[in-house]
N, C-alpha and C positions, 0 to 999 in steps of 0.2 A: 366354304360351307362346312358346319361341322358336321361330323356323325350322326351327334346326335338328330339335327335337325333333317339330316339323309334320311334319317329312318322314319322317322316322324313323316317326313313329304311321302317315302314310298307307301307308309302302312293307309295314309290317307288314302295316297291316288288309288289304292287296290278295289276292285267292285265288289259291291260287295252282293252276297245272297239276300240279304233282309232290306224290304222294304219300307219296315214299321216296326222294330227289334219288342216296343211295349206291347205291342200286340200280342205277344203272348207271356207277358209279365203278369203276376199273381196280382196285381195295381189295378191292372188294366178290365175296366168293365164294357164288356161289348155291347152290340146292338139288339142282338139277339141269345138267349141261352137255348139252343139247342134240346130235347129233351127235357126241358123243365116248363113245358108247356099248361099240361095241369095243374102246376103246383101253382104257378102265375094265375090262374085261375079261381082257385083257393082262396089266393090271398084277394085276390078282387074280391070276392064274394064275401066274404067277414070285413074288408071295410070300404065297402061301398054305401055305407051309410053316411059316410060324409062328403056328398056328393046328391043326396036322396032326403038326408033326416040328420044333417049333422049338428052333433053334441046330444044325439037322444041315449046312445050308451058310450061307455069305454071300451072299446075291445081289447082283448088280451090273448095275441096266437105265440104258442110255441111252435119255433122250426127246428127241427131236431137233423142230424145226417155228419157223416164220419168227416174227416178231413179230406174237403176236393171234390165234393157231392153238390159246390155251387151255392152253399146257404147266404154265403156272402154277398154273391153276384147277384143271386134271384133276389133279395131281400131289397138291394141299391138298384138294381133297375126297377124293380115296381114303384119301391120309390120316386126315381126320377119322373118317370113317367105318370105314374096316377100323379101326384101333386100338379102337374104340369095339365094334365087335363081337367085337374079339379077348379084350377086358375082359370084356365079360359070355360068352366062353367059357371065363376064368379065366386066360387069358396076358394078363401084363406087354409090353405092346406100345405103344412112344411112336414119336411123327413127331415131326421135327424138320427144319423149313426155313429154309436158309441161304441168305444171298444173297451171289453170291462178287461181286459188283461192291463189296460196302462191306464184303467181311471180303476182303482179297485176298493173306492172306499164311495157310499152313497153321496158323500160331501161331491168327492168330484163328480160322478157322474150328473149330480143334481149340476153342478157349476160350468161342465162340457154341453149338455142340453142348452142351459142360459145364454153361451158361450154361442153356437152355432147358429141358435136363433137371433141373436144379436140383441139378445136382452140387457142392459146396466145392471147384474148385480153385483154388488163389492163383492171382491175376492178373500175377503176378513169381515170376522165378525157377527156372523150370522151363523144359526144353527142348519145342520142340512135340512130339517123340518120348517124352518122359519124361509130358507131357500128357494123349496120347493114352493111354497106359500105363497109366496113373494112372484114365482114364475107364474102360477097359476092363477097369479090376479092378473098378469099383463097380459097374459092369454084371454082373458076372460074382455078385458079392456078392451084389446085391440079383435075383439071376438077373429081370434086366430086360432085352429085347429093344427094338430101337431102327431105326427105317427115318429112314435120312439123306438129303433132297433138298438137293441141291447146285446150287442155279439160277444160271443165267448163267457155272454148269462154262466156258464156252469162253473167258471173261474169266479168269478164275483160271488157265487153261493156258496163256493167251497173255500174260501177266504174272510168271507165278512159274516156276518153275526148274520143268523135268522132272522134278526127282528129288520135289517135292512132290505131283505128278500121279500118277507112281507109286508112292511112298507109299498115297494114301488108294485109289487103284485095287488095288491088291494086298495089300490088309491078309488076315490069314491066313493068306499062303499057305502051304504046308506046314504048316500048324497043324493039329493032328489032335481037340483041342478044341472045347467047345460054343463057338460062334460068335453074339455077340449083336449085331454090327451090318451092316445092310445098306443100300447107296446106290441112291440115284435120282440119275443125272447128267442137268442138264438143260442143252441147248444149244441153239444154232439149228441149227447144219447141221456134219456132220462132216466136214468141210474145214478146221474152224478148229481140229481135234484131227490135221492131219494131221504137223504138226513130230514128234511122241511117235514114241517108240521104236518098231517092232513090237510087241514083244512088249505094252508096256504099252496100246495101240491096240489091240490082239486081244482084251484083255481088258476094253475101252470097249464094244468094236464088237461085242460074244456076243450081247447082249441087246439090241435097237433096238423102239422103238414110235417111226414114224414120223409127226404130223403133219400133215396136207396143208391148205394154206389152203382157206377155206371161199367154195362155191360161194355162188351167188345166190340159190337155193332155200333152203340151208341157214343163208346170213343173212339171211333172211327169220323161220324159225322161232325165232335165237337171238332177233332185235327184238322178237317178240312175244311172247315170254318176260317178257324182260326189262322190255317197257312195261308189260305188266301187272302187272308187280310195283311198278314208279316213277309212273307215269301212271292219274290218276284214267278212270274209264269216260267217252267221250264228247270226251276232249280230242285224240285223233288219228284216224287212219283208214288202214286196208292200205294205199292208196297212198302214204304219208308213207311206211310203213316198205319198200314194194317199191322206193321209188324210191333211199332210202337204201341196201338192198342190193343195188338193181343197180348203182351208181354203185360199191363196195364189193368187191362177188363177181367171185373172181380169173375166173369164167369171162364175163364180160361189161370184163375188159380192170382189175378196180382188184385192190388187192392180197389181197384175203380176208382181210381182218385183221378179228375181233371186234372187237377193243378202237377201233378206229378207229369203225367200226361204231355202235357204241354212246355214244361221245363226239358223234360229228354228231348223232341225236338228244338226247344233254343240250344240246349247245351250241341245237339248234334251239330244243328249250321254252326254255330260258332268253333266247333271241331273242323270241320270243312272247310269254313273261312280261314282259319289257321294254316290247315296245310295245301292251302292256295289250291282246293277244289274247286270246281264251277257247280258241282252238284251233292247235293246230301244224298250218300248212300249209306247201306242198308250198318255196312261196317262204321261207319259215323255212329252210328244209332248204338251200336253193341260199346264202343269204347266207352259213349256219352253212361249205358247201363253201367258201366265197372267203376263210373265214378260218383254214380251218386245210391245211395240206401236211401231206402222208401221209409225209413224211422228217423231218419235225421231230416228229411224231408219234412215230416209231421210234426218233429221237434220243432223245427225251426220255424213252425209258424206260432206256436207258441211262445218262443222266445226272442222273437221279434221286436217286442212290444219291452222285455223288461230291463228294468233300470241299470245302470254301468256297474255297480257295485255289486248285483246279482248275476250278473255276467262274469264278473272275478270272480266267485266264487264257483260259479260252475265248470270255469276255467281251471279251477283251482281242482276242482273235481277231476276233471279229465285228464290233463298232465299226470297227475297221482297216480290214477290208476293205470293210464301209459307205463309212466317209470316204471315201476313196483311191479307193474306184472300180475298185482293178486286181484280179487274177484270183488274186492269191498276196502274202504279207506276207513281212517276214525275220523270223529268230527276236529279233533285235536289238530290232524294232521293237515286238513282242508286250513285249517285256520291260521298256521303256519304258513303254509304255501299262499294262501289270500294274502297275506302280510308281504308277500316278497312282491307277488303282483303289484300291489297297490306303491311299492317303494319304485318298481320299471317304469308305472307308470304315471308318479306324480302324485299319487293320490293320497287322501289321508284315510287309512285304514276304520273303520263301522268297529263297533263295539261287539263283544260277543252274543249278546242278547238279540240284536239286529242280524247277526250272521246267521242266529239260530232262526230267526223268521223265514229268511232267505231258504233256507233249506227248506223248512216244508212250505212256502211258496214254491216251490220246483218239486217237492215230492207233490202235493196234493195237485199240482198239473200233469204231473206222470213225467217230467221229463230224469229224476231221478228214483231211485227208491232208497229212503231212508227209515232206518228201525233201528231202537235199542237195544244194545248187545244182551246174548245171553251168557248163557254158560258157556266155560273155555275163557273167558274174558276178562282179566282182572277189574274191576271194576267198571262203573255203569259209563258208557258213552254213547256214541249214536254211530253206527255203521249203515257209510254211504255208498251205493253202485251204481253204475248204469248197465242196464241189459240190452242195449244194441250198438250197432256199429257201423261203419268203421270211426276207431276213436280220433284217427289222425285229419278224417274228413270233419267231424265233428271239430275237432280244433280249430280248422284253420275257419270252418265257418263263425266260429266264435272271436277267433280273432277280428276276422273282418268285420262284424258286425260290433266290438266295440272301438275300433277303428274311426266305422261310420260316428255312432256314439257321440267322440272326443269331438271329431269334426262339426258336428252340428250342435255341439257344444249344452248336451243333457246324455 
């Protein structure tokens, strides 16, 4: 027998803590969300018309709330569920959730909608206008009703032109027809919708469910949800989970974030499972704190989503500022080191005009800050930073996540 496979048969045979490890994956949508009781209620009540009176308007709700406030989760369980009971009251009712960090141009997102309702439209050749058009008649055909979540809406505003924002914000208007599609804009905070026209902002801002990160008490209640679904009976104890959401709950000073929440308990069992505990204690929990930041956390749901080549570059970003030590790189410099990346790993190096997109893609998401030099500076470039940390933790999540990338082969 070799080693190798010694090690491999022990680390299997080991018991383990987790009975469901997804269960508390940022993936994973539960039965219930805990404290987002009224907001579920909200959102019934603005579209419970298609169930009552459908196709007599289009609604249009903005969900606004920080990172880890649930807008994701609450938005995919109404969905699952009202569609599902709209079917067994005999209406044609589908959800369809888009992610505008990785469809960031109207074409795709028009062609992802097409896509998940299982519509035939060519993938060429058609204007996103013509697209839409085109969906809008098969809807109308197969008189099928459609609720659109638009998540990470404030990336798609702050990237694509106005005149696409009000596009999908004003569909209908003056149509006097039965109307089969309705949105869910989902953002963080409406500041990032503030560049838009009035008019098409008037028509964001009608409908608001806001939101609020979640106190101490009430991530308390989501953890013990949650453990009992992922965690065998007897491997933790309320104090594990108070201490995690006091550390946590915006009202004790962390940021209310679930999904934060919930990852310092996975990362702790899997601390525990490592060093062949039978129980998550309280010291699990503190190690799990020292290795993750609540900004790269937040980062990294942002950057989830974007493409390999903008992943080089932010790489490119971070190593720089590692080495160097100083507070800010040039854009010269990024561009150099993106070239060396793309030669480790295969790749054929984007033009410089594409590089410069990539960058304020990632500045207008906040995940860097980039501005043109001033004074001090020999001539004009673009000076790039990041203001949080740790850079090294940030690395290696980057590496892993273009790792993932290569492997699945986009």
């Amino acid at each position: 027998m070799s080693d190798a496979w010694r090690i491999i048969e022990e680390e299997i045979s080991k018991p383990s803590l987790f009975k469901s490890r997804e269960s508390l994956m940022p993936e994973h949508l539960p039965d219930k969300l805990p404290h987002r009781e009224n907001e579920l209620r909200e959102l019934v009540s603005y579209f419970k018309h298609l169930v009552y009176d459908p196709g007599s308007v289009s609604q249009r709700v903005l969900i606004i709330g920080g990172v880890g406030t649930g807008k994701t989760a609450l938005s995919k369980l109404f969905g699952k569920i009202f569609t599902r009971m709209a079917r067994e009251k005999g209406y044609s009712v589908s959800y369809v959730h888009v992610n505008c960090h990785r469809n960031r141009t109207l074409y795709n997102i028009i062609y992802d909608i097409a896509r998940q309702l299982a519509i035939p439209l060519p993938p060429r050749g058609l204007s996103a206008k013509e697209m839409f058009d085109a969906l809008l008649s098969y809807l109308e055909e197969l008189d099928q009703y459609v609720i659109v979540a638009l998540d990470e809406f404030h990336y798609f505003a702050s990237v694509s032109r106005s005149e696409a924002v009000y596009f999908l914000a004003r569909t209908y208007e003056a149509y006097e027809g039965t109307k089969h599609v309705n949105f869910m804009f989902i953002a963080t905070d409406t500041s990032k919708l503030a560049f838009l026209d009035p008019v098409t902002e008037g028509y964001l801002l009608r409908h608001i469910i806001k939101l609020e990160p979640y106190s101490s008490n009430q991530l308390y209640d989501i953890l013990k949800y949650r453990a009992s679904l992922s965690l065998y009976d007897g491997v933790y104890d309320e104090d594990v989970l108070k201490f995690i959401a006091e550390y946590e709950g915006v009202d004790k000073g962390g940021g209310g974030n679930a999904r934060h929440a919930l990852e310092i308990l996975l990362l702790s069992g899997d601390l525990a499972e490592k060093e062949g505990a039978k129980r998550i204690l309280i010291e699990h929990v503190r190690k799990a704190l020292m290795s993750l930041s609540r900004e790269i956390v937040s980062v990294s749901e942002v950057i989830r989503y974007s493409s390999l080549h903008e992943l080089f570059v932010l790489l490119s970003i971070v190593r720089l500022l590692r080495r160097s030590g100083r507070k800010e790189v040039k854009m010269g410099e990024v561009e150099d080191e993106y070239k060396l990346i793309c030669e480790t790993y295969g790749e054929i190096p984007r033009r410089h005009t594409q590089l410069y997109e990539y960058i304020q893609n990632l500045s207008k998401a906040g995940v860097i800050l980039a501005q043109p030099s001033g004074r001090g500076h020999r001539g004009r470039t673009t000076l790039i930073t990041i203001h949080y940390g740790p850079l090294d933790a940030l690395e290696n999540y980057i590496v892993e996540l273009i790792k993932k990338r290569r492997e699945l082969g986009f």
